[in-house]
C-alpha positions in Angstrom: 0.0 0.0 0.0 1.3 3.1 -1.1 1.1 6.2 0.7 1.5 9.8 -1.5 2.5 12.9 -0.4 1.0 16.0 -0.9 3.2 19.1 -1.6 2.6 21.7 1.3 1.0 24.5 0.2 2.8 27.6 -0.7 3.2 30.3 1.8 1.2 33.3 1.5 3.0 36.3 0.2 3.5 38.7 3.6 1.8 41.8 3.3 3.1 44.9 1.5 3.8 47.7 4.5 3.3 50.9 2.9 5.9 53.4 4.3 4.4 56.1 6.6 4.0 59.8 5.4 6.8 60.5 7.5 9.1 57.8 6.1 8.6 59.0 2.5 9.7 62.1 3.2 13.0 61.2 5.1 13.7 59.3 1.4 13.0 62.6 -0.5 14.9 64.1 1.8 17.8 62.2 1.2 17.8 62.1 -2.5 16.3 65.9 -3.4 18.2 67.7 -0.8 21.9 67.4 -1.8 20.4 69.0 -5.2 18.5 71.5 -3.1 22.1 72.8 -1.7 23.8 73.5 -5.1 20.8 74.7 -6.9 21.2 78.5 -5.8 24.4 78.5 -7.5 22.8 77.6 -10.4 20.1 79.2 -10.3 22.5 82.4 -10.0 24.3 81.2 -12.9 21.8 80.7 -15.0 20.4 84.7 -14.7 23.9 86.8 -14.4 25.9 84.0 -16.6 24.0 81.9 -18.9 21.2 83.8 -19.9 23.4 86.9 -20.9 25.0 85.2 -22.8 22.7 83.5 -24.7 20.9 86.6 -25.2 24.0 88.3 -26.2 24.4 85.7 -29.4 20.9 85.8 -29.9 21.4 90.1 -30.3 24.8 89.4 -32.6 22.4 87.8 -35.0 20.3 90.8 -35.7 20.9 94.4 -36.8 20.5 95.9 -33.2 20.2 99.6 -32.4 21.1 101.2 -29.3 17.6 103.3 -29.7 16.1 101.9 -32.2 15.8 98.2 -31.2 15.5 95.0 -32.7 16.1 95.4 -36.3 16.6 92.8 -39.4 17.9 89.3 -39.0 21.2 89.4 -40.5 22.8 85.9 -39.5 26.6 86.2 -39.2 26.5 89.2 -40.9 28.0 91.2 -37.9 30.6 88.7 -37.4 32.0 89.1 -40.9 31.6 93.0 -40.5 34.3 92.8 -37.3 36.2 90.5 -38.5 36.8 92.4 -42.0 36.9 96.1 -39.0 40.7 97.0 -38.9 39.9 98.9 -35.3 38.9 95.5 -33.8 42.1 93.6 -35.0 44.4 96.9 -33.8 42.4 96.4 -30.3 43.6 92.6 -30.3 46.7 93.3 -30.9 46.7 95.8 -28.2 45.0 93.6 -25.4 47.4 90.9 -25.7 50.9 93.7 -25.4 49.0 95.4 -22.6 48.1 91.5 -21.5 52.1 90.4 -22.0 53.8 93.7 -20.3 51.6 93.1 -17.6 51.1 89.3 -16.7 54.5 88.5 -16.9 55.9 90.9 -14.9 53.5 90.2 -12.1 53.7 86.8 -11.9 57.5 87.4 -11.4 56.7 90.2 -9.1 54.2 88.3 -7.1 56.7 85.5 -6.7 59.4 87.3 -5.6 57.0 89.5 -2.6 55.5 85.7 -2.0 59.3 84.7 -1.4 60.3 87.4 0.9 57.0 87.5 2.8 57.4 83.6 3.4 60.6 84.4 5.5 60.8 84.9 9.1 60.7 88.7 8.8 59.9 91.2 11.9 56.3 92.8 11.5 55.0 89.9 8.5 51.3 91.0 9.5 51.5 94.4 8.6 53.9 93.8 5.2 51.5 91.4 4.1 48.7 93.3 4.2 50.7 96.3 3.2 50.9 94.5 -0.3 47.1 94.7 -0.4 46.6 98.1 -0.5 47.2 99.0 -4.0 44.4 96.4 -4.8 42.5 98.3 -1.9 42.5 101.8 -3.8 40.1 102.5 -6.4 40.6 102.3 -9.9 39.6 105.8 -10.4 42.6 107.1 -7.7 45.0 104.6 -9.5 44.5 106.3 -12.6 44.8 109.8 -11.3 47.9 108.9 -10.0 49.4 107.2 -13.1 47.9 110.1 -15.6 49.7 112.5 -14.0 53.1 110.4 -13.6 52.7 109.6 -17.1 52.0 113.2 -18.6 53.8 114.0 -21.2 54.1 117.6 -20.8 54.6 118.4 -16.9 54.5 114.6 -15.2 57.0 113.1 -13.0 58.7 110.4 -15.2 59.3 113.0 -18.3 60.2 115.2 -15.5 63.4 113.0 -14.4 64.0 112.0 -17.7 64.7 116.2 -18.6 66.7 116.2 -16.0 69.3 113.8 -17.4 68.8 115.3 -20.8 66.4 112.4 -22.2 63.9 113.7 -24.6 60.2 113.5 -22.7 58.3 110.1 -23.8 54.7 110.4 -25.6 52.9 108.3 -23.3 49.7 108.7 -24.8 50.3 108.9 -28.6 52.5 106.3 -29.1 51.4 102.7 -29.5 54.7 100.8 -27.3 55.0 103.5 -24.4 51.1 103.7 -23.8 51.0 100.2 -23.6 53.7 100.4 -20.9 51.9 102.7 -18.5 48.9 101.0 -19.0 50.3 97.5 -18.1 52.1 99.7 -15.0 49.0 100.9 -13.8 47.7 96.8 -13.6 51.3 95.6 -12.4 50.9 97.9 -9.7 47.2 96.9 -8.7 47.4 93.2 -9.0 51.1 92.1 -7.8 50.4 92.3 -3.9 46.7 90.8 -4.5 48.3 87.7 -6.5 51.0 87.7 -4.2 49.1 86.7 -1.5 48.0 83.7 -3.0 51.0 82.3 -3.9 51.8 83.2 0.0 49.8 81.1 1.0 50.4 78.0 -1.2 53.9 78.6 -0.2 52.7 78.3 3.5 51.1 75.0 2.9 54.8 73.3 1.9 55.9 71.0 4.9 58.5 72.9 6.8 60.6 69.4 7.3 60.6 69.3 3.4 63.0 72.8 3.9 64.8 71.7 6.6 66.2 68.3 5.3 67.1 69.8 2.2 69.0 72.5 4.2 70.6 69.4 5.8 71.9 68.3 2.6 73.6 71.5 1.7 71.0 73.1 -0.4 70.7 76.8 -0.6 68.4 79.2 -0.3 68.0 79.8 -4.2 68.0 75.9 -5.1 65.3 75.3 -2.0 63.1 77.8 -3.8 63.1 76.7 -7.7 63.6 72.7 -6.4 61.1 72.7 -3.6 58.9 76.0 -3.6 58.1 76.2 -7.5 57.2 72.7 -7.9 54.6 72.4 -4.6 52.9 76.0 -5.5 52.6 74.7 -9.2 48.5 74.2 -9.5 48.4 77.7 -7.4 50.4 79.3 -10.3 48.6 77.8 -13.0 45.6 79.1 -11.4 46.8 82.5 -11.2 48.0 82.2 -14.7 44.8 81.3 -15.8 42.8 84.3 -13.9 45.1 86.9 -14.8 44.8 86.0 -18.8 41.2 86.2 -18.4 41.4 89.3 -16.6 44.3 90.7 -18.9 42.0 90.0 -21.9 39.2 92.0 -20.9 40.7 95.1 -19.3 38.6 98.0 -19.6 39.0 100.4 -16.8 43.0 101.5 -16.8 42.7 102.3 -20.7 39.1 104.2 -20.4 41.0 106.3 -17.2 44.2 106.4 -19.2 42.8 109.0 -21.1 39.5 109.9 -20.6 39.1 112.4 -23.8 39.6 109.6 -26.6 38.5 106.0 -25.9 41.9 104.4 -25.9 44.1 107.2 -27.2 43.9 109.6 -30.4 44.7 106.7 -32.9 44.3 104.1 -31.2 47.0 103.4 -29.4 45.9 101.4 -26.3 41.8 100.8 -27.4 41.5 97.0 -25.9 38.9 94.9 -27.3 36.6 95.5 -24.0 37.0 99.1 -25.0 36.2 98.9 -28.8 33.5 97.1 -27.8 32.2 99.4 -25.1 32.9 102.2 -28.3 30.4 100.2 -30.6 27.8 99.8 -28.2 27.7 103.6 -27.1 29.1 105.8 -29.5 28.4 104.1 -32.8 25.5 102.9 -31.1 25.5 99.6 -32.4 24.7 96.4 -30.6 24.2 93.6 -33.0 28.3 94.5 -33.5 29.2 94.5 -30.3 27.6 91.4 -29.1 29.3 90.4 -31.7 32.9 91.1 -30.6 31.8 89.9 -26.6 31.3 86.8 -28.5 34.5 86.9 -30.1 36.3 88.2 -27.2 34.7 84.9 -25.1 35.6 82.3 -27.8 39.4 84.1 -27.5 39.4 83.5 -23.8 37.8 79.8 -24.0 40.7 79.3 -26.4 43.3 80.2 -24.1 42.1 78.3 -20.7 42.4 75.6 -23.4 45.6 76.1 -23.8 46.4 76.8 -20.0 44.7 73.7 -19.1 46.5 71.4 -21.8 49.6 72.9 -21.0 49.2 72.6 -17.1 48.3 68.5 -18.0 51.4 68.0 -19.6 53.7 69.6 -17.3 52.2 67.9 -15.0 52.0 64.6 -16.5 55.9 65.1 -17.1 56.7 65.7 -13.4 55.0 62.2 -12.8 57.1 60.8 -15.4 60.3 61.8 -13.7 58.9 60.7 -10.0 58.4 57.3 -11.7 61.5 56.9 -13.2 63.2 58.0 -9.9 63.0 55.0 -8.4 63.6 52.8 -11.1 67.0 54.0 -11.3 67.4 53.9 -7.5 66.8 50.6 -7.4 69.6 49.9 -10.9 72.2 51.2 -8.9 71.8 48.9 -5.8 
């Protein structure tokens, strides 16, 4: 006799809780609020940076009066009118002198006042925020003061100059000496505010790094350009980078330079910012001048392009070398 076996009987499924009010809200919570915390930034990006400039291409495209308005669709057509302008290519030629004269100089500058204020110096509060001042002072004062050094009929350099029995420089109508006082005027600004930066990336090198290389006979020059420029190197490249976006859209030392002509009699020292800033409000053109911002942004894009490839590869070389250090460490054992 044969006895069969029934399969038990499968198990109920166990009930579905359904998560409180409470409970669902702790999971939004936790998934909407980390996008809740950066939204303002975007949001504030969006109206002062996006938007404008969206709405500035969306101007370039159109024949756009300063009184007038909204005129004919045009395309490109304002593009290929600045492009084919002489004025806008002599203002590119003078935004990146006035951008040389002055960025190179004040990165040097900065690093040097970075060096000396990193030393154990009496009173290194107040010299450290005595290099801030000039960045302190209004623009407007800055270019009182550097207008009248740089007259050419009664100011102070011409003046000395006379005095040895130099002839007086034209400061103002002459395309290489303008550029000078105009890059002196942003040397003189920005050097103490960079400096300060590269302070305190200097700051934030170990101490013992110094010290054993002092130990091993190194001086005070090799310590800096073996140990100091290498370790402040992403700080420098970051300076670099802000101070050629800055540099290329420099408006206020030329427009103070000389307030009668917008960037000298012919032209001497008219930046692109200024040219534009001409277009808009003299010639009363906007669908040009959007045009040249948009230029002047594809100009900058292109060289924090070039920063940033440029910072990769030095960087990818200096890991290289620490890779290869070793290596032949280990050949000569």
């Amino acid at each position: 006799m044969t006895v069969t076996m029934k399969p038990p009987a499968p198990a109920a499924p166990p009930e579905k809780i359904k998560p409180t009010f409470r409970q669902r809200l702790n999971v939004w919570d936790v998934k909407a609020s980390p996008y809740l915390y950066i939204s303002p930034f975007f949001v504030l990006f969006a109206l002062v940076g996006l938007f404008p400039l969206v709405y500035t291409f969306y101007v370039s495209l159109y024949d756009w009066h300063l009184l007038k308005g909204q005129g004919d669709f045009i395309g490109l057509g304002n593009f290929a009118e600045v492009l084919a302008d002489r004025f806008f290519w002599n203002s590119l030629f003078n935004t990146m002198s006035i951008f040389l004269l002055s960025a190179i100089p004040q990165l040097a500058g900065a690093l040097v006042i970075a060096a000396v204020l990193d030393q154990n110096i009496r009173g290194k509060t107040f010299w450290r925020m005595s290099v801030l001042i000039p960045y302190v002072v209004t623009p407007v004062a800055v270019a009182l003061i550097f207008t009248y050094m740089f007259n050419e009929q009664h100011g102070l350099i011409n003046s000395v100059l006379s005095n040895f029995g130099i002839d007086p420089i034209m400061w103002r109508t002459e395309t290489f000496p303008s550029h000078v006082a105009v890059a002196s005027m942003v040397n003189w600004r920005w050097t103490g505010y960079n400096a300060l930066i590269l302070l305190a990336a200097m700051q934030a090198v170990p101490r013992d790094i110094y010290e054993s290389a002092a130990i091993d006979g190194a001086g005070a020059i090799r310590r800096f350009f073996s140990i100091t420029l290498p370790s402040i190197r992403p700080t420098m490249i970051f300076v670099v980078i802000t101070s050629t976006i800055g540099g290329l859209q420099i408006f206020t030392e030329p427009r103070l330079f000389d307030p009668t002509y917008a960037g000298g009699p012919e032209r001497e020292f008219q930046t692109t910012v200024l040219y534009l800033w001409e277009m808009a409000f003299q010639r009363q053109d906007f669908g040009a001048a959007s045009a040249i911002a948009w230029l002047l942004f594809l100009i900058i894009i292109l060289f924090g392009v070039l920063n940033l490839a440029l910072s990769r590869r030095i960087a990818s070389s200096d890991g290289k070398r620490q890779r290869r250090r070793p290596a032949v460490k280990g050949k000569q054992k």
